[in-house]
C-alpha positions in Angstrom: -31.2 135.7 -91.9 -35.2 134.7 -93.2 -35.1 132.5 -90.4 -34.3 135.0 -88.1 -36.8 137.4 -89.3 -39.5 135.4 -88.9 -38.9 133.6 -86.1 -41.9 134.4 -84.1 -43.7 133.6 -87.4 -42.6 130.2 -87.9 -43.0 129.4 -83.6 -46.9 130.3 -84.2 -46.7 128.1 -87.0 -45.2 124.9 -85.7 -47.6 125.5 -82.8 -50.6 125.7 -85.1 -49.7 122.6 -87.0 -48.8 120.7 -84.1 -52.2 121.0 -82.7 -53.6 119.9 -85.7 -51.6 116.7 -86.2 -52.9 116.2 -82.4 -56.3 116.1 -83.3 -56.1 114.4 -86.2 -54.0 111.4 -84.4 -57.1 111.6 -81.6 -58.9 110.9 -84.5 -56.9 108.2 -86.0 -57.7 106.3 -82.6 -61.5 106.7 -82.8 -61.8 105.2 -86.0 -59.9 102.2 -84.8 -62.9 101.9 -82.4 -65.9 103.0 -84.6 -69.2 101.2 -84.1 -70.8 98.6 -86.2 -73.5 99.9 -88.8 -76.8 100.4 -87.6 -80.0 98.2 -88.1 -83.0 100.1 -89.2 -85.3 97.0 -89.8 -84.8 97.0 -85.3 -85.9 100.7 -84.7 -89.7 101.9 -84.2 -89.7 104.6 -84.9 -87.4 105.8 -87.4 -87.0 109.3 -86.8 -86.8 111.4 -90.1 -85.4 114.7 -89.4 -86.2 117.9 -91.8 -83.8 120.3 -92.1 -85.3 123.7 -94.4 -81.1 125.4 -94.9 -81.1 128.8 -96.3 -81.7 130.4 -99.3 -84.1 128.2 -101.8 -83.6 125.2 -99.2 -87.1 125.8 -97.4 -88.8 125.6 -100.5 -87.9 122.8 -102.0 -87.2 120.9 -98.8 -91.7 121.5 -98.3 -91.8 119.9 -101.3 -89.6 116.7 -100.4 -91.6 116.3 -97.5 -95.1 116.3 -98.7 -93.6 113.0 -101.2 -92.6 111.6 -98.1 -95.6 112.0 -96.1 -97.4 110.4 -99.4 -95.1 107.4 -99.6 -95.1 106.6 -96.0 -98.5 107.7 -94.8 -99.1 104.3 -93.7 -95.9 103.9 -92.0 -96.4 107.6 -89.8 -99.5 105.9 -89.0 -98.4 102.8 -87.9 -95.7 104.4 -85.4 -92.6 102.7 -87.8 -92.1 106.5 -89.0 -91.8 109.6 -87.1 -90.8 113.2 -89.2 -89.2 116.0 -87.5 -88.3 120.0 -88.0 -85.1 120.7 -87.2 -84.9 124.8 -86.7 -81.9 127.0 -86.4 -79.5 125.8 -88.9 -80.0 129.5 -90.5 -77.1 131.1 -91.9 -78.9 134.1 -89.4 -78.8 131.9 -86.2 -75.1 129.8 -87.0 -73.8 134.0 -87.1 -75.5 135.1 -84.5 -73.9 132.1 -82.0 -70.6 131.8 -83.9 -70.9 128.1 -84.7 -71.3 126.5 -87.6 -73.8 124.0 -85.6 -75.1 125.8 -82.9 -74.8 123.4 -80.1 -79.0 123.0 -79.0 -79.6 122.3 -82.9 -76.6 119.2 -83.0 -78.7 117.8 -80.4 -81.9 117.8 -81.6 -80.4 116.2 -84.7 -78.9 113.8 -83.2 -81.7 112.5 -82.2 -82.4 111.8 -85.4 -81.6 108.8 -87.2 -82.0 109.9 -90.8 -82.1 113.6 -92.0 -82.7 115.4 -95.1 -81.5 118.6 -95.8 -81.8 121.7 -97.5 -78.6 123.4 -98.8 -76.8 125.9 -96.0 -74.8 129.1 -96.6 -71.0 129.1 -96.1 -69.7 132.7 -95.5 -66.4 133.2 -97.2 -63.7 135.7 -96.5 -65.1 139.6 -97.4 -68.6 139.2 -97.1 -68.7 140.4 -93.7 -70.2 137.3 -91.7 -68.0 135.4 -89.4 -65.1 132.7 -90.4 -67.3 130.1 -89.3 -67.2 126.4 -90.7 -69.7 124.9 -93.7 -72.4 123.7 -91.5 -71.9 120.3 -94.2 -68.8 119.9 -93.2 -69.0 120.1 -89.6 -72.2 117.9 -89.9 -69.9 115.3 -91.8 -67.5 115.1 -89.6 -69.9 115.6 -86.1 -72.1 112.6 -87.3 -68.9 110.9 -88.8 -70.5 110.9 -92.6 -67.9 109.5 -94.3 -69.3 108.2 -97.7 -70.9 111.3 -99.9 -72.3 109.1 -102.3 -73.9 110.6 -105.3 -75.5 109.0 -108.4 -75.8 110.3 -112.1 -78.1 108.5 -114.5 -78.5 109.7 -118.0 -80.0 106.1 -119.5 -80.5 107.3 -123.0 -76.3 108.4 -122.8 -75.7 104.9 -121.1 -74.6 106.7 -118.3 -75.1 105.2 -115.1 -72.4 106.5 -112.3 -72.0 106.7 -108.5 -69.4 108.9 -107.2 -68.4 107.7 -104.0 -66.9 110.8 -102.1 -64.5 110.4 -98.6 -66.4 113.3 -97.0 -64.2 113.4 -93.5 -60.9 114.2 -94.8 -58.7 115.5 -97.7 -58.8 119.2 -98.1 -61.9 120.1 -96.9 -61.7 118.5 -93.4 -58.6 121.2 -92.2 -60.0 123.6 -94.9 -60.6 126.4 -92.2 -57.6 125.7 -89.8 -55.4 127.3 -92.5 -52.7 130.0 -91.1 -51.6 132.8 -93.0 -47.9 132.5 -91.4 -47.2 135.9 -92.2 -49.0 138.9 -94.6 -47.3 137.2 -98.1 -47.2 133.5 -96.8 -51.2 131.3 -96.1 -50.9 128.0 -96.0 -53.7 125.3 -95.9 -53.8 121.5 -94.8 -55.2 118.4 -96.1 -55.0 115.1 -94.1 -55.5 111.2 -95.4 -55.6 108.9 -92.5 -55.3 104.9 -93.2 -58.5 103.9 -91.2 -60.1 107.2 -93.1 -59.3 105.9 -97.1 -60.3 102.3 -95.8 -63.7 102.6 -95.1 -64.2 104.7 -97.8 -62.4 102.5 -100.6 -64.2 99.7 -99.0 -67.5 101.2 -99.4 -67.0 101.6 -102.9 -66.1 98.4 -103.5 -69.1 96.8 -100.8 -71.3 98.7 -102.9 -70.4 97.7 -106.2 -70.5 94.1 -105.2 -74.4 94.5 -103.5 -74.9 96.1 -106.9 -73.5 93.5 -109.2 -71.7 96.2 -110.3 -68.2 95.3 -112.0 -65.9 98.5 -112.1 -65.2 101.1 -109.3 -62.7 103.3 -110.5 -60.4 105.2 -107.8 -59.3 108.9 -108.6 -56.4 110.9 -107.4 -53.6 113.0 -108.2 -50.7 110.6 -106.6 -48.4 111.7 -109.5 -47.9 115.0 -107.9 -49.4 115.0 -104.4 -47.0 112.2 -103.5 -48.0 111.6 -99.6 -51.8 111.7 -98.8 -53.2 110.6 -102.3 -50.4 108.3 -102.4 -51.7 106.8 -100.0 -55.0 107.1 -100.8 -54.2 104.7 -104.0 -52.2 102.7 -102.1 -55.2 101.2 -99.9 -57.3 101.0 -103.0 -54.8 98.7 -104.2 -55.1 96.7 -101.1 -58.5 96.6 -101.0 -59.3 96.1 -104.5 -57.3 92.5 -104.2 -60.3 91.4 -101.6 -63.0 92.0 -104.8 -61.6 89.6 -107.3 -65.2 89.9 -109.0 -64.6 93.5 -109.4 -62.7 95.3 -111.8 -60.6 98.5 -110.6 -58.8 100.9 -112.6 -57.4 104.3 -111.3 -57.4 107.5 -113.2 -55.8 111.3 -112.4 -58.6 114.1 -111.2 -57.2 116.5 -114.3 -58.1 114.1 -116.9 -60.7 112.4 -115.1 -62.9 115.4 -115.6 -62.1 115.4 -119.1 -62.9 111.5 -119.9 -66.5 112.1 -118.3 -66.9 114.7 -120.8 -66.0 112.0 -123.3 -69.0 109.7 -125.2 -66.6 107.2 -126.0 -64.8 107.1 -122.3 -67.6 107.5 -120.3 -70.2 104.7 -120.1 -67.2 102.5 -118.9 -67.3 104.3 -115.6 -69.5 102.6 -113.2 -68.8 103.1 -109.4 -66.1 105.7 -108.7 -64.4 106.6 -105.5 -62.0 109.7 -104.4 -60.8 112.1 -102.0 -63.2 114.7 -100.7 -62.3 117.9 -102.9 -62.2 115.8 -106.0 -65.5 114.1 -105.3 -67.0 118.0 -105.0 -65.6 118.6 -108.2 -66.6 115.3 -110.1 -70.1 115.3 -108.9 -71.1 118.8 -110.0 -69.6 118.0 -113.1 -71.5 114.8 -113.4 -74.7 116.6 -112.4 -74.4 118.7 -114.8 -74.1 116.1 -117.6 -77.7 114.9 -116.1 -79.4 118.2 -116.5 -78.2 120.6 -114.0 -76.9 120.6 -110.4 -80.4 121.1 -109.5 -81.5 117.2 -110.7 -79.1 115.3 -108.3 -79.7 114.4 -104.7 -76.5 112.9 -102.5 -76.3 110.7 -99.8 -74.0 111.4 -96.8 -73.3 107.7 -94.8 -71.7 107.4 -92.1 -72.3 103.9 -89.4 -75.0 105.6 -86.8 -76.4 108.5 -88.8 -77.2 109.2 -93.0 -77.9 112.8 -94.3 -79.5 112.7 -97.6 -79.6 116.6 -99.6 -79.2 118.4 -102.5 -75.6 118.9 -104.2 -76.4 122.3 -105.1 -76.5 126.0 -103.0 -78.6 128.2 -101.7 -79.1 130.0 -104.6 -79.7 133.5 -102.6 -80.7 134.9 -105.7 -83.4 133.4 -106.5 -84.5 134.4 -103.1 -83.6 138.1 -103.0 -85.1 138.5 -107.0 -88.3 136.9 -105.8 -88.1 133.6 -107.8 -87.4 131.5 -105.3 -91.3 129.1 -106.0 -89.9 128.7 -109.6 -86.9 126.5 -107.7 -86.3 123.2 -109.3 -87.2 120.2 -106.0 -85.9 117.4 -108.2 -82.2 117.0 -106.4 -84.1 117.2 -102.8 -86.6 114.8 -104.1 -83.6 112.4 -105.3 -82.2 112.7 -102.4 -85.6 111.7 -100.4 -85.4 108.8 -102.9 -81.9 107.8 -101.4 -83.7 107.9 -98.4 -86.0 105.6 -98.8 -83.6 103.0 -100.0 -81.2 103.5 -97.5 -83.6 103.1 -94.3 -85.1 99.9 -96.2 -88.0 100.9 -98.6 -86.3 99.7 -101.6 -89.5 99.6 -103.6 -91.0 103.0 -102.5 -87.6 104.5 -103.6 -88.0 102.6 -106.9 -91.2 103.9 -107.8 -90.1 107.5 -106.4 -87.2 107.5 -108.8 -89.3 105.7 -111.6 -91.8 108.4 -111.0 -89.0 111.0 -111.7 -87.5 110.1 -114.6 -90.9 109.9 -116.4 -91.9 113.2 -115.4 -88.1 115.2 -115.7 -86.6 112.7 -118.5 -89.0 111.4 -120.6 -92.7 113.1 -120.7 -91.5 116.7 -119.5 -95.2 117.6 -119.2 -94.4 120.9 -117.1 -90.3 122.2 -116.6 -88.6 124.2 -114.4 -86.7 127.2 -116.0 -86.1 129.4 -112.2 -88.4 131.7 -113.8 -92.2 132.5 -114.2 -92.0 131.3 -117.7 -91.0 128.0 -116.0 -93.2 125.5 -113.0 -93.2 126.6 -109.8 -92.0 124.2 -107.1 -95.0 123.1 -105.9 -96.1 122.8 -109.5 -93.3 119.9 -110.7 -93.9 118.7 -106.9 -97.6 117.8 -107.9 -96.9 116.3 -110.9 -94.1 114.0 -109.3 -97.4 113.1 -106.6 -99.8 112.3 -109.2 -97.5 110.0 -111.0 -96.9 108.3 -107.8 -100.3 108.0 -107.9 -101.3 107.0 -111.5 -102.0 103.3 -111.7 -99.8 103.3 -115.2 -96.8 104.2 -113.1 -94.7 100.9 -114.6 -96.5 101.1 -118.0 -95.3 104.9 -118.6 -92.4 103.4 -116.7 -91.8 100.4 -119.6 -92.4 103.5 -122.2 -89.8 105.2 -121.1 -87.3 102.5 -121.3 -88.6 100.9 -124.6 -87.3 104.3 -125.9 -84.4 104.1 -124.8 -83.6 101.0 -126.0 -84.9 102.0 -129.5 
């Protein structure tokens, strides 16, 4: 009799799914035939792309910039560097045209090789803007961004993570191709392809290995969700055989973001690697151990393109209360650190992140509250630059960790 009821219903339903599983198996057989990872040390120029985002994103994205012109003056100079603006990601412009990438701005961006971000709006159901897709997530998946990776250091703690977040899949890559089957019945999707955990499990593992890092921990839920983080932990298992110099352990998400919470747990974790929704989840938290979501940048890799931004949002807020040049740059100016190491200026990003951690973690000169009793923006950016700048750089640098060590 239910059956019979919802007949029509469960028809749409099976359509709607079928499609999906369609796509996703189209999917499957690109990554069997993904390209090989790109060589930056060949390109001239490498183009930087600058993306502002909404909200507090133009503001502290101008201050990421400036940095980088600093650190690679020579290098613009020279024709090895070339920096673009990127318009029209907008929350405004992605409404107006019904896209969460409108399609003239994906092609200026991909002609990019590198691009750093500001955060973007995602509207969610009620607030009266079109259903349309997180502009991050339809990046990730349109530049094939698979590895969000996203460190936390808090040296005086002895913490010194990377998350490693699958940033194609899981939850978040079917997140808006949910159906509500009927008034009382929404169901959503999540999807773990073989290929998918792979590359990601592998990257973890590659990573800790370039590192000489000795532990990547994997994190799932494969005591309840049987199938897709089942299988998740079953490649890691795989993998983890091919790094005999590397220890692997595996943890649950639900307690995981207890035991990172926990002094005597948590400077075993070194590298850690999960599903996509988990690795949102994990890294905030993380981030917040540091000093706030505002202090930590993330890397989004994929084999042809990089994005490098802030974890945080938008922070409309601030905007619409006038505070928005009392917005913290740090996590866009870790990220631009990132950068740097990722393109093959291991030593600018060194000094970049050196420069940081005097100036947010150890000296605190000037700090950023969001407020007028706070820095502005521009004012923490200046004191970042003229660190960079100071001679002393590794002395206040040695300073910094001779305390720690006491």
């Amino acid at each position: 009799m239910v059956e019979e009821k919802y007949k029509e219903d469960i028809e749409k339903a099976k359509e709607h799914f079928a499609q999906l599983v369609m796509e996703q198996l189209e999917r499957v057989e690109r990554l069997k035939n993904e390209s090989d990872w790109i060589d930056y040390s060949t390109l001239k120029p490498i183009i930087i792309g600058f993306i502002g985002g909404d909200g507090i994103g133009p503001y502290i994205a101008k201050e990421a910039r400036r940095v980088l012109e600093h650190m690679l003056k020579d290098e613009i100079e020279s024709g090895k560097v070339e920096m673009r603006n990127i318009e029209g990601l907008t929350i405004e412009n992605r409404a107006k045209v019904g896209k969460a990438i409108p399609d003239d701005v994906l092609e200026e961006i991909k002609k990019c090789h590198v691009l750093l971000k500001g955060p973007t709006t995602t509207p969610k159901k009620g607030d009266g803007m079109p259903n349309i897709e997180s502009a991050n997530v339809a990046l990730r998946r349109e530049l094939d961004l698979f590895a969000n990776v996203r460190p936390v250091r808090v040296p005086e703690e002895g913490i010194d993570w990377v998350i490693v977040r699958e940033n194609t899949e899981g939850a978040y890559m079917l997140g808006s191709k949910g159906i509500e089957v009927t008034p009382d019945l929404a169901i959503d999707f999540r999807v773990i392809t073989s290929q998918g955990a792979e590359r990601i499990i592998r990257y973890a593992f590659e990573y800790a290995r370039k590192n000489g890092i000795n532990r990547v921990t994997v994190v799932t839920k494969a005591n309840v969700i049987k199938t897709t983080d089942g299988k998740f932990l079953e490649i890691a298992e795989r993998v983890a055989k091919e790094y005999p110099e590397v220890e692997w352990d595996d943890w649950f998400i639900d307690i995981m973001t207890a035991k990172i919470l926990d002094p005597a747990r948590r400077k075993n974790f070194r590298v850690m690697v999960m599903p996509n929704l988990y690795g949102d989840i994990i890294s905030d938290e993380a981030a917040q151990i540091q000093g706030g979501v505002g202090t930590a940048g993330s890397a989004n890799i994929g084999k042809r393109y990089a994005m490098f931004e802030a974890i945080h949002g938008t922070a409309l807020r601030m905007v619409e209360e006038g505070r928005a040049k009392y917005a913290d740059p740090v996590s866009m100016i870790r990220a631009a650190a990132m950068m740097l190491n990722h393109i093959g200026y291991t030593d600018k990003a060194r000094k970049l992140n050196m420069a940081l951690d005097i100036c947010t973690q150890y000296e605190r000169k000037i700090t950023i509250t969001g407020r007028s009793d706070g820095a502005t923006t521009e004012e923490l950016g200046e004191y970042i630059m003229n660190t960079l700048l100071d001679a002393r750089l590794e002395e206040r640098w040695k300073a910094y960790t001779e305390k720690i060590s006491s």
